[in-house]
N, C-alpha and C positions, 0 to 999 in steps of 0.2 A: 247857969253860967251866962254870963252877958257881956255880949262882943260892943269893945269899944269901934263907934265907927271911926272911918278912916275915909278922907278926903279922895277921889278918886284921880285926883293929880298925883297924889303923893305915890301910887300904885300904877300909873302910865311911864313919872316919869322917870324911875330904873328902868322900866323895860324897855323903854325906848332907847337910853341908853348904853344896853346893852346890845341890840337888834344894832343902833348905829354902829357902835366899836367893832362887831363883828360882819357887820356888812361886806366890807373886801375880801374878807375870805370863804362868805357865803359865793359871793358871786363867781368867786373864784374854782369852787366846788361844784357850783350847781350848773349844770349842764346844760341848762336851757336860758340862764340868766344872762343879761346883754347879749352877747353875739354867740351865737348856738355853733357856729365854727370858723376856721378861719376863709374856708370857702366862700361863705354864705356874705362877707364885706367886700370880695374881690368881683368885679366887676368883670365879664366875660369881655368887655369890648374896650381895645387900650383908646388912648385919648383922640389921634383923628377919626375912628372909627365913630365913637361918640358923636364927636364935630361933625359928623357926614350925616348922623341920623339927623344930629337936631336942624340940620339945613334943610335936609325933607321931612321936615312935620309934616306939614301941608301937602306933600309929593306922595300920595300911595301908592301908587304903582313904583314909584323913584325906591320909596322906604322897604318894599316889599324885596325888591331887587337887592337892596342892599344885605339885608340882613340873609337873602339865597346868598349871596358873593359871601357874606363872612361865615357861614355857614360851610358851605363850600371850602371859603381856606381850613375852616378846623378839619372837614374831611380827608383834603389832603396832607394833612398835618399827620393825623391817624395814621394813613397811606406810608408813609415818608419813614415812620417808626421802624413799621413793617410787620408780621403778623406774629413774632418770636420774638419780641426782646427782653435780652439775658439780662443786661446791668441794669439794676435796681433803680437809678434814677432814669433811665429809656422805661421802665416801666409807671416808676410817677410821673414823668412826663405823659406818657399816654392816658394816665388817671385824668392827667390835669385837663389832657385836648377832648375826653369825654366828657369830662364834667361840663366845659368851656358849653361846647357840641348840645347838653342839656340844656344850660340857662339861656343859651340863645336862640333855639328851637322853643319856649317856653316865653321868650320875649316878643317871637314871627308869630307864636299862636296868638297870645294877647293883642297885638297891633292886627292880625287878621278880624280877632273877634270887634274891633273895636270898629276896623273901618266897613264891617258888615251891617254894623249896628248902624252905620251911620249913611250905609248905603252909599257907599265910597266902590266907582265904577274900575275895579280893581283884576278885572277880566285879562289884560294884559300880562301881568304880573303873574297871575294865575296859571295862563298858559305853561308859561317856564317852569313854574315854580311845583307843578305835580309832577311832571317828566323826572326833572332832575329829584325831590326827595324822593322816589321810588328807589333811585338807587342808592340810597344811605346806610339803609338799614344790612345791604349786604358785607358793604365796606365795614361799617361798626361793627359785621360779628367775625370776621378773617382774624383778629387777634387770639392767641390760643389762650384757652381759660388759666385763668392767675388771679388767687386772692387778693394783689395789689390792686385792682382796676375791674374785678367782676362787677363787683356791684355799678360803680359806675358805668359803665358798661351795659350794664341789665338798663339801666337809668334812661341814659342816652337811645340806646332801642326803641324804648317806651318812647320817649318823645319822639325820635324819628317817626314810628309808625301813627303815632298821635298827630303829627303836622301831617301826615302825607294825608289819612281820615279829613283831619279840618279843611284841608286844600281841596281835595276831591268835595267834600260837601259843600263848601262854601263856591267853587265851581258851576255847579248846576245849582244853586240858588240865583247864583247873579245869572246864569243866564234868561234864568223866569222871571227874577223880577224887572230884567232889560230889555225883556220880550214885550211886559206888561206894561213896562215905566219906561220906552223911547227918549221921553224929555230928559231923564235924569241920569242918561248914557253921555260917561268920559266927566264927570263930575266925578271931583276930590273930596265929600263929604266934610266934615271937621276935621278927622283926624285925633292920633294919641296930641297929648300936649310933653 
């Protein structure tokens, strides 16, 4: 038997489109296609908050502070709920002030790791900034366990104790490297952009 050939255009392009006509509802199905959830587009920091980071780019110790302060409010946010709440949205709201509490404890790791890298004299900022996360991680767990907010929850923990680790390490390196490097004490580094 012998197979007539066939142009390989003529064989791409039904399935292209087909692939195209059903693309909106693949993406629509599939779970990881564009935006993996609606969390993941929301931005933990409303718009001055933003307007304050990007004034201290160049400010690490400033930037450092800032994101303990908004950190801090989500804490008392947590706090304010209180450790039982019964109606359903006091409980997605407390999902929400966790999650918030994650991406921006997740943002303080990044801008720590970054002004490390860059040897950004961030000693100041340091000081406050191990005291106060030490107490986070107690605050985050007074909420009593609820499949609305566990995980998140479990989430935020993680990062709590994550930044307190990074803080505490990145602590006793700047103090050795500012021991060793005098000139390049109270220097801003570059900085995130």
């Amino acid at each position: 038997m012998k197979f007539k050939k066939i142009p390989s255009a003529m064989l791409i392009l039904p399935l292209a489109a087909s692939l195209l006509a059903t693309a909106p509802a693949q993406a629509a199905l599939w779970p990881f296609g564009g935006k993996a959830t609606a969390q993941s587009d929301k931005d933990p920091l409303n718009d001055q908050e933003i307007d304050k980071i990007r004034e201290a780019r160049n400010q690490p110790v400033e930037r450092i502070k800032l994101y303990q302060d908004f950190l801090e409010q989500r804490i008392d946010a947590i706090k304010k709920i209180g450790p039982s709440p019964q109606a359903e949205d006091r409980r997605n709201e407390l999902r929400a002030r966790y999650e918030e509490f994650t991406r921006l404890a997740d943002e303080l790791q990044d801008n720590l790791d970054t002004f490390d890298q860059e040897h950004a004299d961030i000693r100041k900022a340091l000081k406050d900034l191990v005291p106060a996360s030490e107490k986070w991680p107690e605050i985050l767990q007074k909420a009593t366990p609820d499949r609305t907010y566990d995980f998140s929850r479990k989430t935020a923990l993680e990062a709590a104790q994550s930044t307190i680790e990074t803080a505490k390490k990145l602590q006793e390196d700047q103090k050795k490297y500012f021991a060793e490097h005098k000139d390049e004490a109270n220097k801003n580094g570059t900085g995130p952009s």
